[in-house]
VMD Tcl script that draws the C-alpha trace (Angstrom):
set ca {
  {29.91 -25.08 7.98}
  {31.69 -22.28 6.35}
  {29.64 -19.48 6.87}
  {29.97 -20.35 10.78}
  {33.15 -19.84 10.87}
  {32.89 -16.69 8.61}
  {30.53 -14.94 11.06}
  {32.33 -16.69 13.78}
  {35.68 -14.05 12.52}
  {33.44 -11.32 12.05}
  {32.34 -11.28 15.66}
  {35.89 -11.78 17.06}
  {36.97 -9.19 14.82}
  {33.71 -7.33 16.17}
  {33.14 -6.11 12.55}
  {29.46 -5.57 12.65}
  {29.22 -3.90 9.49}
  {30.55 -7.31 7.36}
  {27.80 -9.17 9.56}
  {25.24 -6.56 8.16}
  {26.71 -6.73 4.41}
  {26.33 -10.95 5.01}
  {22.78 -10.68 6.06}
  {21.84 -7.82 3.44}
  {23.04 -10.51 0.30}
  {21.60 -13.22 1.99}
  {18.19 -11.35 1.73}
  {18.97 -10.30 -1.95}
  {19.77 -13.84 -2.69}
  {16.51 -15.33 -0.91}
  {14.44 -12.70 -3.22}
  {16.56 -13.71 -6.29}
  {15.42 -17.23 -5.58}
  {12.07 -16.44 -5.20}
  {11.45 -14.53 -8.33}
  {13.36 -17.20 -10.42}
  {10.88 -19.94 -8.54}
  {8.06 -18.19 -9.54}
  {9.12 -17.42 -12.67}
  {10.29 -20.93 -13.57}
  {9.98 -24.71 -13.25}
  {13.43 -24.38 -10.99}
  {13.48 -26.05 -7.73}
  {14.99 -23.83 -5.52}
  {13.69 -25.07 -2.21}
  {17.01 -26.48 -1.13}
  {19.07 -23.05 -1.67}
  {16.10 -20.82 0.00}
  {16.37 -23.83 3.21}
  {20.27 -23.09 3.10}
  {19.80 -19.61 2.60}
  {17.97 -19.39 5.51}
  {20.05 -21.57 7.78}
  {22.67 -18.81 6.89}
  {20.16 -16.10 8.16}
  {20.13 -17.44 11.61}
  {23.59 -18.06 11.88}
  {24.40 -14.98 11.08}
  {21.39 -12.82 13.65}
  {23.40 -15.27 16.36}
  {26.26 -13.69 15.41}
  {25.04 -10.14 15.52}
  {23.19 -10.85 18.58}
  {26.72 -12.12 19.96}
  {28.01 -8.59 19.35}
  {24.90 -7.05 21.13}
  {25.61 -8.92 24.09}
  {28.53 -8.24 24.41}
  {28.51 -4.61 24.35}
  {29.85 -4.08 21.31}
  {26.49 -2.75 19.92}
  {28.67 0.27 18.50}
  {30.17 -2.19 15.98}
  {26.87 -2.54 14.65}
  {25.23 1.09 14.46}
  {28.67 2.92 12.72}
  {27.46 -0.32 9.95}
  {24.82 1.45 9.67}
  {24.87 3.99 6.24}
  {24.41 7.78 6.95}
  {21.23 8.79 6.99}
  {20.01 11.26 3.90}
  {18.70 13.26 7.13}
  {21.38 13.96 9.00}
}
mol new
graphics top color blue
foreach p $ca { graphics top sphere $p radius 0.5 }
foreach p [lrange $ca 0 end-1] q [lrange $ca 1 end] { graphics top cylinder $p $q radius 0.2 }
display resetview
C-alpha cells in the first residue's frame, strides 16, 4: 500500500511532525465523511474502512519513532503552545 511506504519514509527520515500532519487529515477526512454520510444517501463506508486502515498504519509508525528513542521527533511536531 502506498501510505505504508509513505509513513514507512517518514520514520526513516524520523520526521515526526509529517506523521502528525498524516494523522491530523486523516481525522479531518474521517469527519468530512461522516457529515457527508449523514447528510446524504452517499455510501461512504468503504473510504471511512480505508481511512481507518490508514490510521493504524500510521500510530505504528509513530509508535516506531517512540521506540526508538526518537520521541523528540515527535514533541518539536508539536505547535507552540498559546501559553508558553
Amino acid at each position: 500500500m502506498a501510505i505504508e511506504q509513505i509513513v514507512d519514509a517518514y520514520v526513516r527520515l524520523k520526521d515526526g511532525r509529517a506523521l502528525l500532519d498524516l494523522r491530523a487529515h486523516r481525522h479531518r477526512l474521517i469527519v468530512d465523511l461522516n457529515k457527508l454520510r449523514s447528510d446524504s444517501d452517499y455510501n461512504v463506508s468503504l473510504a471511512l474502512g480505508k481511512m481507518a486502515e490508514d490510521l493504524a498504519i500510521i500510530n505504528v509508525g509513530i509508535e516506531q519513532l517512540e521506540a526508538q528513542g526518537d520521541i523528540g521527533a515527535i514533541v518539536r511536531a508539536l505547535p507552540a503552545s498559546p501559553w508558553s
